[in-house]
N, C-alpha and C positions, 0 to 999 in steps of 0.2 A: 228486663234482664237479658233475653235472647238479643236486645239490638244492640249494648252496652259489650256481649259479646263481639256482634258482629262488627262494630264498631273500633271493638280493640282489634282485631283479626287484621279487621281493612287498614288498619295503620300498620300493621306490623307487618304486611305485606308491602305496605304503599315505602316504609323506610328501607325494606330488603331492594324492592326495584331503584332507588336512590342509590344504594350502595353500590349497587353492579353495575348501574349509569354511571359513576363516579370512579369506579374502578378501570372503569375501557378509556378513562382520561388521564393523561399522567403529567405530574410537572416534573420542571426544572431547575436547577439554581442558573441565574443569570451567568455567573463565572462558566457553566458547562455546556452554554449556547453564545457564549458570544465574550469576544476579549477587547481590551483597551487599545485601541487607536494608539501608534506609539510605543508599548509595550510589547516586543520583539526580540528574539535572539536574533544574533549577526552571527554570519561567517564569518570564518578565517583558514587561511591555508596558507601554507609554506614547506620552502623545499630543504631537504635534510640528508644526512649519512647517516644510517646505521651500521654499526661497527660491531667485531664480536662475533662473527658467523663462522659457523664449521664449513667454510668450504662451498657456501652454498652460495655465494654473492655473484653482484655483475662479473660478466666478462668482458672486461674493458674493449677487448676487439670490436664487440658487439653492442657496447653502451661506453663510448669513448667519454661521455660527461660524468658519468663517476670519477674519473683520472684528475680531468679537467676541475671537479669538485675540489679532490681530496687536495691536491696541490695548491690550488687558491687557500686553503684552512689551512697547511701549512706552512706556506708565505705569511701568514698572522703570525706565528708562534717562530720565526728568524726562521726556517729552516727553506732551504733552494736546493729543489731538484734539478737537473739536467733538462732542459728541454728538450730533448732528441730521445730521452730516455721515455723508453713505453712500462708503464706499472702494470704487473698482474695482480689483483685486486682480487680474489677468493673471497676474502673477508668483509669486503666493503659491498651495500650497496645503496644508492641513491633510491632516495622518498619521497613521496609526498604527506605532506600533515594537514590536516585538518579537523576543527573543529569547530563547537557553537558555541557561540558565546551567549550566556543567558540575560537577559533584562535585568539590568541596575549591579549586575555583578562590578566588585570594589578591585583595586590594587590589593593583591595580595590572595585572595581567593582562588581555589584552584580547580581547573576543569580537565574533564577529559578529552583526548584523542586518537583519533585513530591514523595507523600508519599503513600504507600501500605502497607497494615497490612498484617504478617506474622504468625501470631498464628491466633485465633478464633472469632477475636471481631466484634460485629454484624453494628458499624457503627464509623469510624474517626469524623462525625459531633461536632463540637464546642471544639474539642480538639487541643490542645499547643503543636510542636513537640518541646524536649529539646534540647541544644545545640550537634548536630552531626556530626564531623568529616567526610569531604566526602573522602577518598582516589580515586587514579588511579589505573591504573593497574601494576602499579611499586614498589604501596605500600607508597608511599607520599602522605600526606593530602595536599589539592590545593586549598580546601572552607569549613565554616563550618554553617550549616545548623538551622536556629532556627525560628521562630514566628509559628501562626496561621494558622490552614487549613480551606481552600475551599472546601471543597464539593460540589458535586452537584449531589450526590445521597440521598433517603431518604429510611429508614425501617420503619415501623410501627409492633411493635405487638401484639396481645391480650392475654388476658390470657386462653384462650380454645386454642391457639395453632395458628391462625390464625395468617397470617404475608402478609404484602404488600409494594413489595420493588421497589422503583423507582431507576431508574439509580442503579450504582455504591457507594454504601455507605464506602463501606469499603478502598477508594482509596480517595487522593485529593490532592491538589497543594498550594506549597508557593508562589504568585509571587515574585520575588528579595529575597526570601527566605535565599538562602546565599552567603556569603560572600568571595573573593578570595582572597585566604593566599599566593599563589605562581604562579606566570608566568610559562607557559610550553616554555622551548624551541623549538624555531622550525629552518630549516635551510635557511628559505626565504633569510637571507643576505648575504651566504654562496655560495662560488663558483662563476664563472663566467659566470653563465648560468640561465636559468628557464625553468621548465619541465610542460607542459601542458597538463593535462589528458584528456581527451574525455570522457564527461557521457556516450556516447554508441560507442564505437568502432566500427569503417570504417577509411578501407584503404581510400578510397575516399577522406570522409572527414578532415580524416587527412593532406593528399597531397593538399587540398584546403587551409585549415589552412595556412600552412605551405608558399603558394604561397600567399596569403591574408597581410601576417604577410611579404614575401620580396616585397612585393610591396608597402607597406605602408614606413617602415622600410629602408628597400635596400637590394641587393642581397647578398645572403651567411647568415642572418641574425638569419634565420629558419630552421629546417631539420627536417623533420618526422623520426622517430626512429621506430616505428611501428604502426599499427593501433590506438594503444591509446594513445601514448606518442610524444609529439612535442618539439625539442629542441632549447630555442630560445634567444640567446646572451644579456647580461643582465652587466649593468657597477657594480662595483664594490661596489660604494658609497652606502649605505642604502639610503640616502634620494631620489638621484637618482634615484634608482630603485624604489621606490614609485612612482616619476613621471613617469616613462618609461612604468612600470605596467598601468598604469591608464591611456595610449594609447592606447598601446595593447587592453584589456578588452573590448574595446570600437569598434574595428576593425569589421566590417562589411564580416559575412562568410555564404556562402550559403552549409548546409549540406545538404550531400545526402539521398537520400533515402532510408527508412527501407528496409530491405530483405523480402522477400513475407513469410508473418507467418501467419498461425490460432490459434487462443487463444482460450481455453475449460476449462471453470472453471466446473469441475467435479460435486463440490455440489451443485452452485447454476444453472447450466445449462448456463448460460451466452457463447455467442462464437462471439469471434471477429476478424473479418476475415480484412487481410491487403490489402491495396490497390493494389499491384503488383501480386494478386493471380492470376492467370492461370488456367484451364485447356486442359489436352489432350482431345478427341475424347472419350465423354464415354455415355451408355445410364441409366439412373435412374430408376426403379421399385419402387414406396411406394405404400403401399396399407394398407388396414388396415381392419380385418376381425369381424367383429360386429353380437355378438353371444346373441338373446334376447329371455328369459326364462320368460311366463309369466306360473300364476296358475288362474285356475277358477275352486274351485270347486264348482260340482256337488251335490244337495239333491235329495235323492232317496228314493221316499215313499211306501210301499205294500199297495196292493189291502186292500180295504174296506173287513174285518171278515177275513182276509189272517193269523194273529196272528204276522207278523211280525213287524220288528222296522223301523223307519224312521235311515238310514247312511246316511255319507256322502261321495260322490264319488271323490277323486281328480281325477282334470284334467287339463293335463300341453301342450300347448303350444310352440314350441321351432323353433326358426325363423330364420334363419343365412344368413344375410348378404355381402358382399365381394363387396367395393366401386371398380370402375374401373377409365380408363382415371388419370392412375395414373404414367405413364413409360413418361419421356420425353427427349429428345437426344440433350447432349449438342456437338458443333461444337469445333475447334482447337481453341486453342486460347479466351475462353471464360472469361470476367473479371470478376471482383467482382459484380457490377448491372446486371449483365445476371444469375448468380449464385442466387443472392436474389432474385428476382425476380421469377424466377423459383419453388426456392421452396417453397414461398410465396405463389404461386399458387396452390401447390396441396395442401397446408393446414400443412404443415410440424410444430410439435412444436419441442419447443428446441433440447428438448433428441433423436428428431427424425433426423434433422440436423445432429448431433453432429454424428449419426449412418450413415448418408451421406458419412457426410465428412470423417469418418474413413473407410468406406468401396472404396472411392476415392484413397485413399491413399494406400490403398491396392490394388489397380488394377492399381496403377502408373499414374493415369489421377492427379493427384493433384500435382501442380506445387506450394510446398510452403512447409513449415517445420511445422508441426500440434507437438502444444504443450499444453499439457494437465496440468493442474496445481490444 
């Protein structure tokens, strides 16, 4: 009876440590580690007038291709201006457009874009962008760009010169703005195959993939090709292949873990250390040497019928400092929470760290690829 106890105990223990093992592992879906070869949004960009501004447009003096714009748009529509004649243009100013164009997007379907002034003008608010051809990078127009901008920046300015600018004035967005004129080919239905990319390459994870995808699937199905590329047998029929896709995607993959990194964002001081960091056997010195200058001065008076004048005496003060209990010795093998922790302790700020870790690194205790950006 007591072992039939013990017995039940030791399993219901032995399934708790299963579950907490099982929990420090996490999957995937294939779609949210890796996308279809092929399947890509395209740019597109193009140059435009927006019309409609209170005043806040190019200064032709200053951005003479606005002029140059607006005159070519009105030679379309019969009308000739003076050559010799200079436009003061308030209202007008020259843009550029761009946007993305999504994968398999049809004629007719509408995207967003965004509009940014190119010459001088102090704010796009309540301006009309005109009809803009977006082209790609092949040189075919694929949408064409027209209505009303959003903003959501403001100028304000007076006339002593004063100015107060919220957000971004001079930039804003169309939603559904334009319109698509041509499908990009892509080679999704092409070939007897499908090629799966990895957002971040590993061997590992790759070979995981790859076993994830023949054991759903069946053997021979899949074959990693390299760290980033998985190749994975695909029927011929489009329709098909939409189905067969929309399995795959779905497929449950547990990726590996990142490589041991330190991230150092240079300007803002930011440092973010990976979970697999290490160190060797090293010992730490921060100290910091605290140099305090103060002044008092001194009035100094002569004797009563002396004939002298009342000065005044500087006198300086000069104090120095040097905080100790500042050195402390990390052991083999030391992770990421012994590391923080540590320098937590002696009061380290950022940029001090950052002198840490780079002097780590230089003495070979730092088990990890320190990248500075």
């Amino acid at each position: 009876m007591h072992i039939n106890k013990f017995l039940r105990g030791f399993c219901y223990l032995l399934l708790l440590l299963l579950l907490l093992m099982c929990g420090q592992a996490y999957a995937e879906r294939v779609k949210d580690i890796a996308s279809v070869a092929g399947v890509r949004s395209n740019q597109l960009i193009g140059y435009g007038l927006v019309v409609g501004l209170n005043g806040t447009g190019d200064q032709t003096s200053q951005a003479p291709f606005t002029a140059q714009s607006l005159k070519s748009m009105m030679s379309q529509f019969g009308i000739t201006l003076p050559p010799n004649q200079t436009l003061q243009l308030k209202n007008v100013a020259a843009v550029s457009v761009h946007a993305d164009l999504p994968p398999f997007s049809k004629p007719g379907q509408t995207i967003d874009v965004t509009v940014s002034s190119i010459g001088n003008a102090k704010s796009l608010r309540g301006g009309t962008l005109l009809m803009t051809p977006l082209r790609g990078a092949d040189g075919n127009i694929y949408a064409i760009a027209q209505g009303n901008l959003v903003v959501g920046g403001l100028g304000v300015a007076g006339q002593d010169g004063s100015r107060i600018t919220i957000n971004i004035p001079s930039a804003g967005r169309i939603p559904n703005g334009a319109t698509v004129e041509r499908e990009v080919p892509t080679g999704f239905a092409r070939g007897s195959a499908l090629i799966f990319n990895l957002h971040r390459p590993d061997f590992t994870t790759a070979h995981r993939l790859a076993k994830a995808i023949n054991e759903t699937m069946g053997p021979g199905t899949a074959v990693a090709q390299d760290a980033t590329s998985v190749r994975v047998s695909a029927p011929l029929d489009a329709g098909q292949r939409v189905s067969y896709l929309a399995v795959l995607e779905n497929i449950q993959v547990t990726p590996d873990e990142a490589a041991a990194k330190v991230i150092i964002n240079s300007r803002t001081g930011t440092v973010v250390i990976g979970k697999n960091v290490r160190l060797k056997p090293a010992a730490i010195s921060h100290g910091n040497l605290i140099v305090t200058i103060r002044e008092n001065p001194q009035v100094s008076q002569p004797g009563a019928l002396s004939g002298g004048k009342t000065v005044i005496t500087p006198s300086s003060q000069i104090e120095v400092n040097q905080e100790g209990k500042r050195m402390f010795l990390f052991d083999p093998g030391v992770s990421l929470d012994s590391l923080v922790e540590a320098v937590n302790k002696v009061g380290a700020a950022p940029g001090d760290l950052v002198a840490i870790l780079e002097g780590l690194r230089s003495a070979g205790s730092l088990q990890a690829e320190l990248i500075v950006i």
